[in-house]
C-alpha positions in Angstrom: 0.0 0.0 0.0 3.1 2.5 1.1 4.3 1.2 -2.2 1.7 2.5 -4.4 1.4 5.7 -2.6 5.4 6.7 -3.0 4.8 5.5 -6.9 1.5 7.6 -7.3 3.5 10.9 -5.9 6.6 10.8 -7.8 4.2 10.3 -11.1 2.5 13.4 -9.7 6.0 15.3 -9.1 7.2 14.1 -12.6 4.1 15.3 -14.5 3.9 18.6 -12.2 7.7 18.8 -13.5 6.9 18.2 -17.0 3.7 20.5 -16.9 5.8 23.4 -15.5 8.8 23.0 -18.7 6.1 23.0 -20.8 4.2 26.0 -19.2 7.7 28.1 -18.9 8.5 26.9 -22.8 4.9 28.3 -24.1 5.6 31.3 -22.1 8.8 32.1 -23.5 7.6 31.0 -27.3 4.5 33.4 -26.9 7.1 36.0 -25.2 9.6 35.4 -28.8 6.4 35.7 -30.6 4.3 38.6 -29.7 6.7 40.9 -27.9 10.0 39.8 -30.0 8.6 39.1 -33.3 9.5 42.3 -34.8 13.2 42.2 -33.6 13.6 38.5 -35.1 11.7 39.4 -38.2 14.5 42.2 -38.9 17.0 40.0 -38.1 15.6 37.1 -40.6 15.6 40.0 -42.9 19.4 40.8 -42.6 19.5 37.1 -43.6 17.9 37.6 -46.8 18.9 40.9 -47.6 22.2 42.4 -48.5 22.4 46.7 -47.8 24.8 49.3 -50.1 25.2 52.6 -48.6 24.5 55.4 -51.1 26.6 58.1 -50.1 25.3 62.0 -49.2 26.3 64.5 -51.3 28.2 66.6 -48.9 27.2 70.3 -48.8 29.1 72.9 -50.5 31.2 75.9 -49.2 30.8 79.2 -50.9 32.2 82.7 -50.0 30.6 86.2 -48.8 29.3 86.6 -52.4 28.2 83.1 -53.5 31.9 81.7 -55.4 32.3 78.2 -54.7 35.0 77.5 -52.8 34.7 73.2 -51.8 32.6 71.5 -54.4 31.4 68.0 -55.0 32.6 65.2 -58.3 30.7 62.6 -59.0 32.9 59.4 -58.6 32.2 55.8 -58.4 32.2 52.9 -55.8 33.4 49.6 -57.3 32.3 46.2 -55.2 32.1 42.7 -56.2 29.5 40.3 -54.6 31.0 37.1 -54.7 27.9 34.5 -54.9 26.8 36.3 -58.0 30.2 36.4 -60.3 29.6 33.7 -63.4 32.9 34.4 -64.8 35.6 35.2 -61.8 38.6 35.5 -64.8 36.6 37.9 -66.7 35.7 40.2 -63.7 39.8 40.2 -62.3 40.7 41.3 -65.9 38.6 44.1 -66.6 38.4 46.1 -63.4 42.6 45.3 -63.2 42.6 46.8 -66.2 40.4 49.8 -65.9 40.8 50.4 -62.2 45.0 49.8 -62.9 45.2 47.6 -60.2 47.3 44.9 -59.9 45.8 41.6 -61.0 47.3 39.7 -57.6 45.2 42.6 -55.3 41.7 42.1 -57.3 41.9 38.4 -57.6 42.0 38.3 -53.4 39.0 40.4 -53.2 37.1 38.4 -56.1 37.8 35.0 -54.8 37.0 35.7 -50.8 33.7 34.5 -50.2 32.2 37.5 -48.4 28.4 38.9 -49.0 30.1 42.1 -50.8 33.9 43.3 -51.0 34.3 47.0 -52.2 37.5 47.0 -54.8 38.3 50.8 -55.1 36.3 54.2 -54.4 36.6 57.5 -55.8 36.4 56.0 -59.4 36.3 58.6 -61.9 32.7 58.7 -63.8 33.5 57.7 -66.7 35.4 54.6 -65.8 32.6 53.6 -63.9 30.3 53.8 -66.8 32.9 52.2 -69.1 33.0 49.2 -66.3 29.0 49.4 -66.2 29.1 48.8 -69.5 30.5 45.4 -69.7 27.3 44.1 -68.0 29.9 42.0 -65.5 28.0 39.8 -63.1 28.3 40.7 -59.4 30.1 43.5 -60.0 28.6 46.8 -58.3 28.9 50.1 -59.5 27.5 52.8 -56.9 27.3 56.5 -57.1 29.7 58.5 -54.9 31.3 62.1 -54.4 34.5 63.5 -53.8 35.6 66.5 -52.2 37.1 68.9 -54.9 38.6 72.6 -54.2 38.6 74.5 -57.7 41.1 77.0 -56.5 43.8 74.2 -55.2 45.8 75.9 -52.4 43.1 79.0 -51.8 42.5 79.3 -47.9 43.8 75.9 -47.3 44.7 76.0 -43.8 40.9 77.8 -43.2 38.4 75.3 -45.6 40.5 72.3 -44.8 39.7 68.8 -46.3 37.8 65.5 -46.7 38.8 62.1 -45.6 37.7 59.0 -47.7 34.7 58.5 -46.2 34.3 62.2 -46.6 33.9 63.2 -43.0 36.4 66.5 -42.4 39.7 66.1 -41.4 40.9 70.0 -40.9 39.7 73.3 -40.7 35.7 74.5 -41.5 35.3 71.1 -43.1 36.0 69.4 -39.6 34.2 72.1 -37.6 31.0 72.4 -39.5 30.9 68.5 -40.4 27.5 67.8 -38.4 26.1 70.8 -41.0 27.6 70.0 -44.2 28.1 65.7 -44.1 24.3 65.1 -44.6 22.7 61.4 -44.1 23.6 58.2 -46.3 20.7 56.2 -48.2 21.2 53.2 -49.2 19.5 50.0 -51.6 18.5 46.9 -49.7 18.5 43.4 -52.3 16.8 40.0 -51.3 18.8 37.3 -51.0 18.5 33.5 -50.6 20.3 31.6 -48.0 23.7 31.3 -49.9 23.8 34.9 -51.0 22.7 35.3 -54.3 20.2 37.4 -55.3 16.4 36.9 -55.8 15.3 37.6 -59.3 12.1 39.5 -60.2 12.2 40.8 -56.5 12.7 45.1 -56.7 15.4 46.2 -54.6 14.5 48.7 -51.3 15.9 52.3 -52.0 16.1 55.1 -49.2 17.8 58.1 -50.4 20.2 60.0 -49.4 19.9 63.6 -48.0 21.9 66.0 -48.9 24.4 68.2 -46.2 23.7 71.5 -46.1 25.7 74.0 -48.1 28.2 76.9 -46.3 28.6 80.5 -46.3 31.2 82.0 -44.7 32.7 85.6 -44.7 35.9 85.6 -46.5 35.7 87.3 -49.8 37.0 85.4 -52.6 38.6 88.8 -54.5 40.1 89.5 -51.3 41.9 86.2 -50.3 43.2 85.6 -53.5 44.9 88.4 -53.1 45.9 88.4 -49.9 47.5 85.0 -50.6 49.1 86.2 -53.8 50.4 88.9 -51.9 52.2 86.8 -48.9 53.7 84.0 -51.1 55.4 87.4 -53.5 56.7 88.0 -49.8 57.8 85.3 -48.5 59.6 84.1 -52.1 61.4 87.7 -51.7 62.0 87.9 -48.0 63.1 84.2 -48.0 61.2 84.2 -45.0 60.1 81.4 -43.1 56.5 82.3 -43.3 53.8 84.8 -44.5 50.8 85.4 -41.9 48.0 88.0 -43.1 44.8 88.0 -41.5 42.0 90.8 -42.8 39.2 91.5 -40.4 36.1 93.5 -40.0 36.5 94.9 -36.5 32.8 95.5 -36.1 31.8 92.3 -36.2 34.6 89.9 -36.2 33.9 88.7 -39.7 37.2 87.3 -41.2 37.8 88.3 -44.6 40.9 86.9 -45.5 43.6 84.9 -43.6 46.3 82.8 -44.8 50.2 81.6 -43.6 51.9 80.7 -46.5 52.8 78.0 -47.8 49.8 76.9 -47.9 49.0 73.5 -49.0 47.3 71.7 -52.3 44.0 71.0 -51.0 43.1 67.7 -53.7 46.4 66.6 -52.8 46.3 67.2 -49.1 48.8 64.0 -48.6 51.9 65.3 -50.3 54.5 67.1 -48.5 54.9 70.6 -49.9 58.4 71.3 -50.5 59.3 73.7 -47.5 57.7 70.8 -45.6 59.3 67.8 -47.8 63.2 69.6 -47.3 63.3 68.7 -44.3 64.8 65.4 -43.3 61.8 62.5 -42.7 62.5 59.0 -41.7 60.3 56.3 -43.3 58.0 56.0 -39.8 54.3 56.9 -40.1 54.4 58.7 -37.0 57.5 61.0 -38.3 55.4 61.4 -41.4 51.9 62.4 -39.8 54.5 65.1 -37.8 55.4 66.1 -41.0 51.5 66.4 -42.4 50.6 68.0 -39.5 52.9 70.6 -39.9 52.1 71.3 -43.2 48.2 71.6 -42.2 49.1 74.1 -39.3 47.4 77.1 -38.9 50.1 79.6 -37.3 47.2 82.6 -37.4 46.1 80.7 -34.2 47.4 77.6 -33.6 50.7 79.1 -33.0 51.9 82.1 -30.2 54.7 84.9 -30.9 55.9 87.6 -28.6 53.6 90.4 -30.3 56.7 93.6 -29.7 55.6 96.9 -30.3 52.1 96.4 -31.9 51.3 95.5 -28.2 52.1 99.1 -27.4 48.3 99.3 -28.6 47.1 97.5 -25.6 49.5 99.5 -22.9 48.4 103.2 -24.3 45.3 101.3 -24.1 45.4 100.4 -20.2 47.2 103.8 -19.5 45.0 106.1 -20.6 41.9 104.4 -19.5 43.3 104.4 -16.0 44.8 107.8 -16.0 48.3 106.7 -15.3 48.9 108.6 -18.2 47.7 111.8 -20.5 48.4 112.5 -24.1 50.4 115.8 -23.1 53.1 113.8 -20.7 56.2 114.3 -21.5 59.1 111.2 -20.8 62.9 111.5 -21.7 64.6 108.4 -23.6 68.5 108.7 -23.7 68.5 105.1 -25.7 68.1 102.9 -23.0 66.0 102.4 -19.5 67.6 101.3 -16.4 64.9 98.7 -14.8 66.6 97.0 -11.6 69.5 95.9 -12.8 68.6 95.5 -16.6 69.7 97.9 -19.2 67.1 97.9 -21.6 67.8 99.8 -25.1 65.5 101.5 -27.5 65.6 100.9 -31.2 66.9 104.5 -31.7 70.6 103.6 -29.9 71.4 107.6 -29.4 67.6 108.3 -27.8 64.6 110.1 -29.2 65.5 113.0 -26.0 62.7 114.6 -24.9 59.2 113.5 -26.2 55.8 113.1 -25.5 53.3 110.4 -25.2 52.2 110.6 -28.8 56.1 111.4 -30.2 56.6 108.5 -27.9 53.9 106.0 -29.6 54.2 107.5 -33.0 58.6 106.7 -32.7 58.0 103.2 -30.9 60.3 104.7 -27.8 60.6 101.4 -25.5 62.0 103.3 -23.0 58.7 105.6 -23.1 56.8 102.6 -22.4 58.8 100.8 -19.9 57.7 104.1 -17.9 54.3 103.8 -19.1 54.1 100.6 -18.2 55.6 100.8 -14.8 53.0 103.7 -13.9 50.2 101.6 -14.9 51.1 99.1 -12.7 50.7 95.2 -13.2 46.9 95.0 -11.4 45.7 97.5 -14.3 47.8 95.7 -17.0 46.1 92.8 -16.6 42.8 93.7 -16.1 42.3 95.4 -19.6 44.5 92.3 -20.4 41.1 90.2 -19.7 38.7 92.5 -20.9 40.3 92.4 -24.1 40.4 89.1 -24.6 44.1 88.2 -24.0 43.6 85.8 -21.1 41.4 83.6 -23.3 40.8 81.9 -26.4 38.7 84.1 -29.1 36.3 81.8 -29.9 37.1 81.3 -33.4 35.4 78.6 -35.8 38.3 77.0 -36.2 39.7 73.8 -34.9 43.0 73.9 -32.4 43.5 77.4 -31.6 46.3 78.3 -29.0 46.2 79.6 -25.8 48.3 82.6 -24.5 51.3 82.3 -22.2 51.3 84.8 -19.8 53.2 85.5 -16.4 51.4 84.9 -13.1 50.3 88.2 -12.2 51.4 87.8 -8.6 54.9 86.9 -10.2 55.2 90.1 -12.4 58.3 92.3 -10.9 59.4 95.7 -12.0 61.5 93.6 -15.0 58.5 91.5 -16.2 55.7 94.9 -16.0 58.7 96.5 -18.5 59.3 94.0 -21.2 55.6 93.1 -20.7 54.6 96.7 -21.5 56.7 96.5 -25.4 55.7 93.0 -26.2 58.1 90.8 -25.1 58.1 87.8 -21.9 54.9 86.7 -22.8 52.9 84.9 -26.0 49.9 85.4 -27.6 48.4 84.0 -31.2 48.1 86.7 -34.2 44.0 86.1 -33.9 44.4 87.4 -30.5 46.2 90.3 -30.9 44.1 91.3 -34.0 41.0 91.0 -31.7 41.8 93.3 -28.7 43.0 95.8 -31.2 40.0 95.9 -32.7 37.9 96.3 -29.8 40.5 99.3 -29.2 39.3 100.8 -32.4 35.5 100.1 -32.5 34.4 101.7 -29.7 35.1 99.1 -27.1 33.0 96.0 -28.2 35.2 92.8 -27.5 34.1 90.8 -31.0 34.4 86.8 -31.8 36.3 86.6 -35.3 34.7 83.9 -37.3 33.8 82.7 -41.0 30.6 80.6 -40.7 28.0 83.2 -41.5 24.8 80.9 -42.6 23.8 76.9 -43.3 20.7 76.6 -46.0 20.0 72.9 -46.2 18.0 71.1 -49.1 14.8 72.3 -48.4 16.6 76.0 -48.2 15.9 76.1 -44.2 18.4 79.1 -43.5 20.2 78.9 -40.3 22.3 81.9 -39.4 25.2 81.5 -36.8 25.7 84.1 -33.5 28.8 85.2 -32.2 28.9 86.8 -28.6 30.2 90.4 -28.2 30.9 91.5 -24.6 30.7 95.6 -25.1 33.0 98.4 -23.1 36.0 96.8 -22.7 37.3 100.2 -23.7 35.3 103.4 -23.1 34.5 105.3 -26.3 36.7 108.6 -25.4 39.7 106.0 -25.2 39.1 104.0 -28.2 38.3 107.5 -30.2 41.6 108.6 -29.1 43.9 105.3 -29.5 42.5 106.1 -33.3 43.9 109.1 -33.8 46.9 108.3 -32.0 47.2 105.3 -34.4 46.5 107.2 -37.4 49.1 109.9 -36.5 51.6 106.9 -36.1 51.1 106.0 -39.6 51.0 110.0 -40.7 54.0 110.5 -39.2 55.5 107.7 -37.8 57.3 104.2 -37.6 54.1 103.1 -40.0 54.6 105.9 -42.8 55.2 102.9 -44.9 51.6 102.0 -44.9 50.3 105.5 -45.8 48.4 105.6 -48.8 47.1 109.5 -50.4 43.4 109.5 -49.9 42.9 107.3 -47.5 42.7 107.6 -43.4 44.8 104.6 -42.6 46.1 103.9 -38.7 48.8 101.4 -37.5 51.3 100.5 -35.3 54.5 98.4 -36.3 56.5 96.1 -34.4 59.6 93.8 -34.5 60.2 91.0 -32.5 63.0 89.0 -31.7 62.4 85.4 -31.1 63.6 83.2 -28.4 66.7 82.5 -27.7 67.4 86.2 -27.5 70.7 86.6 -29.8 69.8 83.7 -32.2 69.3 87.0 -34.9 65.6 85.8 -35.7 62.9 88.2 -35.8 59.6 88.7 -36.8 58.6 91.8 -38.7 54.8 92.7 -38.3 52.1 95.6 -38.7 48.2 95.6 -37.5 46.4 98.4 -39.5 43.2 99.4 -40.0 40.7 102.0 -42.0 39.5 104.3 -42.1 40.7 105.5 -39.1 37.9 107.5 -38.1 35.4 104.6 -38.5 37.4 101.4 -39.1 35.6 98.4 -41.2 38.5 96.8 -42.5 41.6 95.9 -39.8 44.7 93.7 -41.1 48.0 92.2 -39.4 50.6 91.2 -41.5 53.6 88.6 -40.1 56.9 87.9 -41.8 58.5 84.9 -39.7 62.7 85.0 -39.9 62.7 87.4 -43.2 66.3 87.2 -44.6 68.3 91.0 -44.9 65.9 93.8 -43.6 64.0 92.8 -40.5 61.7 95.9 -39.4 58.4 96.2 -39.1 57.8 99.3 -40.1 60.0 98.7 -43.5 59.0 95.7 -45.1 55.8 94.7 -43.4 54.1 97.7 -43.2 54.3 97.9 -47.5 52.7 94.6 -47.3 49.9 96.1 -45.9 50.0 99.2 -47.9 50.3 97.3 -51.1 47.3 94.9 -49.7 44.7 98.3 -49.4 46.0 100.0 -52.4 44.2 97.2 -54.2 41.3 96.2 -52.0 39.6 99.2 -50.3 38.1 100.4 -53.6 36.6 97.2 -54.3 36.1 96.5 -50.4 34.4 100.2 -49.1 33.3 100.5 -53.0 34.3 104.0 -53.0 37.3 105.5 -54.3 40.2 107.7 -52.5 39.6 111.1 -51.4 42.3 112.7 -53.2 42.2 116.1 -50.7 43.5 113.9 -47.6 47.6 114.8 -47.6 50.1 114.3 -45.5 53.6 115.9 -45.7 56.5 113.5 -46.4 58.8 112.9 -43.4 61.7 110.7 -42.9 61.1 106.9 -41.8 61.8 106.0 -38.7 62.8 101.9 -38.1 61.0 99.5 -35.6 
């Protein structure tokens, strides 16, 4: 009886056992079923169904007045789907031969038994076609784009370039990517289980859309130019490099900038020769240092010791805090005495006695050592940060520099000095050109820039803002920094920018560069007009010029020569022929 009993309950345990799998299996089939049947259908899709991209056409860059300056080609993809070639021989041999591969590389990717393997990109059109033509089983031909730059080397180092997959590598291409990349279609074919494809069954298209096309601020007319202008330079100066940047200082819209040489922008991989001179092992990572040189922006990925251009920002910080007035009167015997430096002026036997404005207008560093020490280092710096030195600018460029600047709490009698011409301390030329132009417009603190609008494909305009902060100079200040400026190049170390008709102001400057003593400079000159109402501003940088190294003598023509041909075509009015100026001698910076 016992017996029957223990047999009865471990049927019962066994069937409640077998009851429960099969309960927990229905559950989990309905679960797959009703609440996972759209995942697994998608994935017995993919199974059955074989997806090309179909590449965006990436959106095009075009100037202040609509020229073109990154376009699109139309180029091919060519793939091979293994499962479908009928004649593998025939398919090696003709795409060897027109895609001038070898016939070793194409037989690999013919013979590997993969659902599609891509044999070369960026086909020219009409190869494609000529390959479409031969009707070659399981050989795909899909419609691509390349980057292409009709003007070659034109802003290189500011447009940039394309990678393969046509994402941006450098410059406005990289920074404006999300805008101008757009979104990739592509064509979906049915498949059976080894591969091949389904006749009579139509292929799944989604299309691509279309990135959405750039406008940015610099000025064709001007740029080309510009750039003409700085490699004439640099070939003649034998310098090491040409910087020029042309600004609007009302807005911060960049008109120009280039720092020659620049680079071939379809051929963005080969070494120009300046670059390509210098000795370069065989490693990839002493060739990418090589590339990335080349691609360098030294406008603002770079710093320099500004010199006397940065006499700007000191009359700037003086006068604003009253250390000192336009009708001071200094003494410079050649040289300063600061501790125990001697520090010399340009002019070895002295200026003697001279005012603030003889001082600025000569370039006196002896002048400004005083002005600088009166100041005192807590004002120095605190016009340093309200125009813009202690930060970034903001640009819409990738990798831009920082300055270098003393500790404030570290800045002695020595530091306040050199600090107060330009020297101990390092800023980028996009820097210095902004807080002189929020001297000049009035006090507003702009954000230089060169995206100005995005229209996509349904011409959906979006414009871009740029932050101003405004008064970081009062207007009595900046009002009279401009006529001080223009009186400099009236009359002064920036004569050699003076042009008959036109109220043009300007400060020059040469630098030395580190190690004092190596005999390196760099010759420079920020000018702007007109100079009662400035809507143009422009810095000009020769790096290690060969011979003549002054500012005021080779760089300031640069800028002369620059405005001579522009500011007709620029203000669209001509010179007024009744603004004269009496010639006086030169004097070097």
């Amino acid at each position: 009886m016992h017996i029957k009993i223990y047999h009865r309950r471990k049927m019962l345990i066994v069937t409640a056992f077998i009851v429960g799998i099969g309960l927990v299996l229905m559950g989990r089939l309905a679960y797959l079923m009703i609440f996972r049947s759209e995942y697994y259908q998608e994935q017995a899709d993919a199974l059955h169904e074989r997806e090309r991209s179909i590449k965006a056409e990436r959106g095009l860059i075009y100037d202040r007045n609509g020229v073109i300056l990154a376009d699109n080609k139309a180029v091919c993809t060519i793939s091979v789907i293994h499962n479908q070639i009928t004649d593998p021989e025939q398919v090696i041999a003709v795409l060897s031969e027109k895609l001038d591969l070898e016939e070793k590389n194409v037989s690999k990717r013919v013979e590997k038994v993969s659902s599609i393997e891509r044999i070369k990109t960026n086909v020219d059109k009409n190869i494609g076609d000529e390959i479409r033509a031969c009707k070659l089983d399981g050989v795909m031909i899909d419609e691509d784009y390349t980057r292409y730059y009709p003007y070659g080397d034109l802003a290189a180092k500011v447009l940039g370039f394309t990678g393969g997959d046509n994402q941006g590598i450098i410059g406005l291409e990289v920074k404006y990517d999300e805008y101008l990349k757009g979104k990739e279609g592509f064509i979906l074919t049915v498949t059976d289980a080894r591969g091949v494809e389904v006749e009579n069954v139509s292929e799944s298209r989604v299309e691509p859309v279309p990135g959405s096309d750039l406008y940015i601020s610099l000025d064709y007319t001007i740029q080309s130019y510009v750039q003409q202008t700085a490699e004439k330079i640099l070939e003649q100066k034998e310098a090491k490099g040409v910087s020029i940047i042309l600004m609007n200082p009302q807005n911060g819209e960049i008109l120009a900038m280039t720092d020659v040489p620049e680079f071939d922008l379809n051929a963005p991989y080969t070494l120009i020769e300046a670059i390509s001179e210098t000795p370069i092992s065989g490693t990839t990572s002493d060739m990418q240092d090589a590339l990335n040189q080349m691609w360098r922006n030294g406008c603002l990925n770079d710093t320099y010791e500004p010199g006397s251009t940065f006499k700007i920002i000191t009359s700037t910080a003086a006068l604003e805090t009253g250390a000192v007035s336009l009708t001071d009167r200094f003494y410079c015997p050649g040289y300063k005495i600061v501790e125990d430096r001697r520090i010399r002026c340009h002019k070895i036997a002295g200026h003697g006695s001279e005012s603030f404005v003889e001082g600025l207008m000569n370039s006196c560093n002896p002048v400004f050592i005083e002005v600088g020490l009166r100041t005192g280092a807590d004002a120095m710096y605190q016009y340093f940060e309200k125009l813009g030195l202690m930060e970034k600018t903001g640009v819409d460029l990738p990798g831009e520099a920082g300055s270098i600047m003393h500790q404030k709490e570290n800045v002695g009698e020595v530091e306040l000095a050199t600090i107060s011409f330009g020297q101990s301390f390092q800023i980028t030329p996009l820097q210095m050109l902004r807080a002189v132009s929020a001297v000049i417009n009035g006090g507003e603190l702009v954000t230089p820039h060169l995206g100005m609008t995005s229209v996509d494909s349904e011409s959906h305009i979006l414009s871009f803002k740029y932050d101003g902060e405004k008064n970081a100079v009062s207007e009595e200040v900046s009002s009279a920094m401009r006529e001080l400026l223009e009186k400099v190049v009236a009359e002064g170390t920036g004569k050699n920018c003076y042009i008959e008709g036109y109220r043009i102001g300007g400060k020059t400057a040469t630098s030395q560069k580190l190690p004092r003593g190596s005999g390196k400079y760099i010759a420079s000159f920020i000018g702007f007009t007109p100079a009662d109402d400035p809507q143009i501003v422009g810095l000009v940088m020769i790096d290690e010029p060969a011979g003549t190294y002054y500012g005021g003598t080779i760089a300031a023509p640069v800028l002369r020569e620059i405005f001579e041909n522009i500011l007709p075509y620029y203000l669209g009015e001509q010179p007024d022929i009744s603004l004269e100026t009496e010639d006086q001698e030169q004097p070097d910076d």
